[in-house]
C-alpha positions as MATLAB code, in Angstrom:
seq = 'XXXXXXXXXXXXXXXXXXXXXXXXXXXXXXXXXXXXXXXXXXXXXXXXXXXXXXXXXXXXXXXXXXXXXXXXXXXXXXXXXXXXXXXXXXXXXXXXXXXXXXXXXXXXXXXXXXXXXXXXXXXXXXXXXXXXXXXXXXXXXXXXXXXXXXXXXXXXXXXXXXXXXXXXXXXXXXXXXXXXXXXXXXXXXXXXXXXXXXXXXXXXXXXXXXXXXXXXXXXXXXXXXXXXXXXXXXXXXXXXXXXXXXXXXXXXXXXXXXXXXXXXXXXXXXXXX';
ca = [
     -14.864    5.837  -26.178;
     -16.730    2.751  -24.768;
     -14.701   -0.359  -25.451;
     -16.545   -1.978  -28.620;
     -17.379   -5.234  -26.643;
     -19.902   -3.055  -24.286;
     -21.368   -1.425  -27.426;
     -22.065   -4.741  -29.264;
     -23.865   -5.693  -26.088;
     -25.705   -2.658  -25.000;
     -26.834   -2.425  -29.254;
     -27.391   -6.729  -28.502;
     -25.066   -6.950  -31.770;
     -23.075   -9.586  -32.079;
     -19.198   -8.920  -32.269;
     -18.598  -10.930  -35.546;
     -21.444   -8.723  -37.162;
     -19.778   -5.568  -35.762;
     -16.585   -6.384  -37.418;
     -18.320   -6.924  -40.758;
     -18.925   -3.158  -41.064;
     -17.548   -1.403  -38.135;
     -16.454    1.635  -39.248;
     -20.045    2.503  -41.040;
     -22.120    0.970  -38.729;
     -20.045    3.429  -36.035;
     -20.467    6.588  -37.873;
     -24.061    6.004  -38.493;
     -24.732    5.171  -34.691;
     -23.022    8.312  -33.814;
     -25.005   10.284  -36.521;
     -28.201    8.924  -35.384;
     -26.998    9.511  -31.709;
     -26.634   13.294  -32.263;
     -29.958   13.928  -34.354;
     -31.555   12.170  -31.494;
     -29.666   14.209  -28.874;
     -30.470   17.538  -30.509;
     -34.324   16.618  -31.059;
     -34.731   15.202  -27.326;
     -33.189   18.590  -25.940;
     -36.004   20.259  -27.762;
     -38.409   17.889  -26.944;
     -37.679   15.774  -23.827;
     -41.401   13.996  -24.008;
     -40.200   12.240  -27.254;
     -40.301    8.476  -26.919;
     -38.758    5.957  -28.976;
     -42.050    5.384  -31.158;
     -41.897   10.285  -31.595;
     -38.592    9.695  -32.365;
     -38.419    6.968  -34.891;
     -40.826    8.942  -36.581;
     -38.853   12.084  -36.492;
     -35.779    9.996  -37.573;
     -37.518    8.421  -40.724;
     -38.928   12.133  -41.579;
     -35.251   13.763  -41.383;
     -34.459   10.700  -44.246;
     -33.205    7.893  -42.213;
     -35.331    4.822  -42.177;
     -34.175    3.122  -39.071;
     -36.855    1.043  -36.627;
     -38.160    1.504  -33.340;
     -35.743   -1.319  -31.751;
     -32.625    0.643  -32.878;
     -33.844    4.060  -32.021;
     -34.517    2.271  -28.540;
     -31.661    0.296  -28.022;
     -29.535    4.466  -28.893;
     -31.785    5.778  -26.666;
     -30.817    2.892  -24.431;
     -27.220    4.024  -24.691;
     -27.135    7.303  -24.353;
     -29.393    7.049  -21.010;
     -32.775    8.677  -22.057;
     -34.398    5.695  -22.561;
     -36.911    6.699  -19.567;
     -38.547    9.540  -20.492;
     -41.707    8.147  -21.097;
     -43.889    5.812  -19.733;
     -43.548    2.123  -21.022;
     -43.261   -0.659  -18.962;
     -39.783   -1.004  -16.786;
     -37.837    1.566  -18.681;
     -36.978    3.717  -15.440;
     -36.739    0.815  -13.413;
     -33.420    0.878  -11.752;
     -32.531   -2.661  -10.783;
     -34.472   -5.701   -9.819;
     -33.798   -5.249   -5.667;
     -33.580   -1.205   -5.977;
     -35.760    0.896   -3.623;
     -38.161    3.419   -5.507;
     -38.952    6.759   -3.501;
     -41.701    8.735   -3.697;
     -41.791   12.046   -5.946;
     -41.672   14.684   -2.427;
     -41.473   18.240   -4.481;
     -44.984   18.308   -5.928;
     -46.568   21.456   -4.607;
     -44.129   22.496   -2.645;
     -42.549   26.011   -2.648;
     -39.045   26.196   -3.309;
     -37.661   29.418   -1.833;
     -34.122   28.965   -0.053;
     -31.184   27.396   -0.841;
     -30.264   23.686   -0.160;
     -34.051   22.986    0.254;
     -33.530   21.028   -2.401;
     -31.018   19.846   -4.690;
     -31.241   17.708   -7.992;
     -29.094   14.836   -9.955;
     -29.528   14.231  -13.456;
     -27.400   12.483  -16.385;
     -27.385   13.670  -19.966;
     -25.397   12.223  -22.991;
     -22.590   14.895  -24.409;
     -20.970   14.058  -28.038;
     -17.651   14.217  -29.091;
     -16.268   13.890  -32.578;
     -15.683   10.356  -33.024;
     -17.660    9.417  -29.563;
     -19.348   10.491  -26.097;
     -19.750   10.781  -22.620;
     -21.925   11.068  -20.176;
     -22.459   14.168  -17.673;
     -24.147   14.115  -14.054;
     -24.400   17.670  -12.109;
     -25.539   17.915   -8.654;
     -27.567   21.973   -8.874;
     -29.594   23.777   -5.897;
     -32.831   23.936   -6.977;
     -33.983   27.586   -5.759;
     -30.381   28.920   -7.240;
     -29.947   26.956   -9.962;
     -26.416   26.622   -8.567;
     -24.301   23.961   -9.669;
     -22.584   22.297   -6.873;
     -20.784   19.504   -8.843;
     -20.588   17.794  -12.346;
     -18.460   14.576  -13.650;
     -18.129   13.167  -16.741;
     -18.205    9.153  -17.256;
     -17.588    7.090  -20.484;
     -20.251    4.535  -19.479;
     -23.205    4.910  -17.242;
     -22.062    3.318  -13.925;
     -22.856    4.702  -10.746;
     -18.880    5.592   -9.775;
     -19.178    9.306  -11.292;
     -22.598    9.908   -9.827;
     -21.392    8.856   -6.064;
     -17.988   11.290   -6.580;
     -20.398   14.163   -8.022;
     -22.505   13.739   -5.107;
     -19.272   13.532   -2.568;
     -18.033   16.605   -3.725;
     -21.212   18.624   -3.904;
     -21.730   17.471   -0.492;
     -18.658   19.241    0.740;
     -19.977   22.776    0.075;
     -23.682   21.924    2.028;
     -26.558   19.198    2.645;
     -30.373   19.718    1.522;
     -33.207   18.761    2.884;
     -34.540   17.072   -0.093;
     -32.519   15.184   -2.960;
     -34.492   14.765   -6.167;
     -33.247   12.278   -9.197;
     -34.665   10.340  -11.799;
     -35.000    6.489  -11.566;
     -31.912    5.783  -13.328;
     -30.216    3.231  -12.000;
     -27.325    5.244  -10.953;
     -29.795    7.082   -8.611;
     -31.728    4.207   -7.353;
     -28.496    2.176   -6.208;
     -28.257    1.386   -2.416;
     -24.658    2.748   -2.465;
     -26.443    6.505   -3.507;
     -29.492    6.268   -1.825;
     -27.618    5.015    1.336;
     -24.919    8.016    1.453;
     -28.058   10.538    0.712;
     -30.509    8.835    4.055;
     -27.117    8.514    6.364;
     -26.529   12.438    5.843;
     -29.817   12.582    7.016;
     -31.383   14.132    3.264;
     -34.791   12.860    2.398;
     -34.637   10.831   -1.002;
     -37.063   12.021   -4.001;
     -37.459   10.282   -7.336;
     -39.648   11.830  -10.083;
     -42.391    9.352  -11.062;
     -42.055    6.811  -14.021;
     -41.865    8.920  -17.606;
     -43.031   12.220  -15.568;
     -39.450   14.381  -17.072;
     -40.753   17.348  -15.864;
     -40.857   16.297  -12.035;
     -37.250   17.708  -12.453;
     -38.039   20.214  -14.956;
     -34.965   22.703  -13.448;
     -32.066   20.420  -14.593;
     -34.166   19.702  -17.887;
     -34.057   23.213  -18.587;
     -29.858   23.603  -17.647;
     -29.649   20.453  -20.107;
     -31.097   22.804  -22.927;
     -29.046   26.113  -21.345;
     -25.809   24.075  -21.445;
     -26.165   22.344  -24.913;
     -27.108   25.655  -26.883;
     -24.497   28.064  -24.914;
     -21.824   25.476  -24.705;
     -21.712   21.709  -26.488;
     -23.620   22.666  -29.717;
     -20.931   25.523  -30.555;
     -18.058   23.027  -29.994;
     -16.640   19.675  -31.738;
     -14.891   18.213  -28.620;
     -12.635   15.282  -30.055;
     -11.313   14.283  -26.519;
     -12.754   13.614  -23.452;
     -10.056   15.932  -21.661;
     -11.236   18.525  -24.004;
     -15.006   17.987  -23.561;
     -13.942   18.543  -19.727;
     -11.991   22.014  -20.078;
     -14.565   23.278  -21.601;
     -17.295   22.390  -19.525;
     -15.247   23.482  -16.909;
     -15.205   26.799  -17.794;
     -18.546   26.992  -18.805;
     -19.932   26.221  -15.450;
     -18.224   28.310  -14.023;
     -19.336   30.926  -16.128;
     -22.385   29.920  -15.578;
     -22.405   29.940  -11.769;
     -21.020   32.865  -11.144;
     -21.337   35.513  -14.630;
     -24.761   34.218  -16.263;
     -27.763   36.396  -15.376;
     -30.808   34.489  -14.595;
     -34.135   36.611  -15.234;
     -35.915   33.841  -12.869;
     -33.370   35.256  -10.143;
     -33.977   38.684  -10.935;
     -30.836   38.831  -13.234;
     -28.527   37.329  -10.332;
     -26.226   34.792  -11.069;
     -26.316   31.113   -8.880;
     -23.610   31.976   -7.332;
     -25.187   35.080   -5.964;
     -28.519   33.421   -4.837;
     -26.608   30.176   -2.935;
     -24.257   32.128   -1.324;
     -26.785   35.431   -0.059;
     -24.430   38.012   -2.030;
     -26.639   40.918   -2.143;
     -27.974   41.986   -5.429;
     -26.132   45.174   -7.281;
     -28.058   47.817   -7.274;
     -29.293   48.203  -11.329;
     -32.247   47.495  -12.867;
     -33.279   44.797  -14.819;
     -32.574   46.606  -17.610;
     -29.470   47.265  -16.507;
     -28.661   43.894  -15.921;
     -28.864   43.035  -19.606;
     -27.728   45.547  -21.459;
];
């Protein structure tokens, strides 16, 4: 859980008010926090203003300002287009978006970065996976209790251990944007992408494993731990890397694809019966 001192100022609450009604104020946060979770995996374009408005129609009458500042929290806050949301820090280089119209057809041509918020019972974390763009193979993945760039650098590390692309493309989270990331990507030689400002489907492959991984995986399960969320996702992955057939790779699995394993010889049907 994050310490409730870094709550009450990412939710700009003061601490005396917290105290007044922690426990409820908590539990409806959370509540809030997974409706919005749930709704944004369907619908990654919603802003604050959508999502308000889908929040007072399931019942709850909340504002704008809270939906924002949960938004805030849980790191989706730049999804759309409003001024500064995906701005990652005041002296933070911005790269240019290098993927539009080009064909992605080998491996480590291009990998992706993204974050996404993953409940718990009584909580949450964040998750970051590095994944090949042409195999949809994921190289690494870390889970965080707060959004600093730490887990991001080790996912990276790691991932980098297994190859190098020629392109890395993130969002303009700050995580991504910090000279510490960009720095390690540009002295390994890897050209630096960043989707534009509120454009989510610049990286529309890891918006798509967001969905894959929350139906298959975190939507089936009530993780109450941290260590637990991790088991799991540790076996899902690799499930997913190296048993999940993938109709886009002509019912390969990642692992297949990234590595140059020939395919079996079945047909599609085959494949998924």
């Amino acid at each position: 859980m994050i310490p409730i001192f870094r709550q009450c100022e990412v939710l700009e609450l003061g601490r005396s008010s917290f105290y007044d009604h922690p426990q409820q104020e908590e539990n409806l946060n959370l509540a809030l926090m997974q409706m919005i979770d749930e709704q944004f995996t369907k619908r990654p374009f919603y802003g604050a203003r959508k999502m308000t408005a889908y929040l007072r129609a399931s019942g709850h009458p909340v504002n704008r300002k809270r939906v924002r500042r949960l938004m805030r929290v849980m790191g989706i806050m730049a999804i759309y287009p409003k001024p500064r949301l995906s701005v990652g820090g005041p002296d933070h280089k911005i790269y240019p978006y290098l993927l539009k119209g080009v064909t992605i057809d080998r491996p480590d041509q291009a990998w992706c970065a993204d974050v996404t918020y993953i409940r718990l019972a009584h909580g949450f974390v964040y998750l970051v996976v590095v994944m090949d763009w042409h195999s949809r193979y994921i190289l690494s993945w870390e889970l965080s209790i707060t959004l600093e760039k730490e887990f991001c650098l080790d996912a990276l590390n790691r991932a980098l251990l297994i190859g190098k692309p020629e392109i890395f493309n993130t969002d303009q989270g700050p995580q991504f944007t910090s000279e510490e990331f960009t720095a390690l990507l540009e002295g390994e030689g890897i050209q630096v992408s960043m989707d534009g400002r509120g454009r989510v489907y610049d990286n529309i492959f890891v918006e798509r494993l967001w969905r894959t991984v929350k139906y298959e995986e975190v939507y089936l399960h009530e993780y109450r731990t941290v260590s637990e969320a991790r088991t799991h996702l540790k076996d899902y992955f690799w499930f997913y890397n190296e048993e999940r057939l993938h109709e886009a790779l002509g019912y390969r699995t990642p692992q297949e694809v990234y590595f140059g394993i020939p395919a079996p010889l079945m047909s599609a049907r085959e494949a998924i019966v």
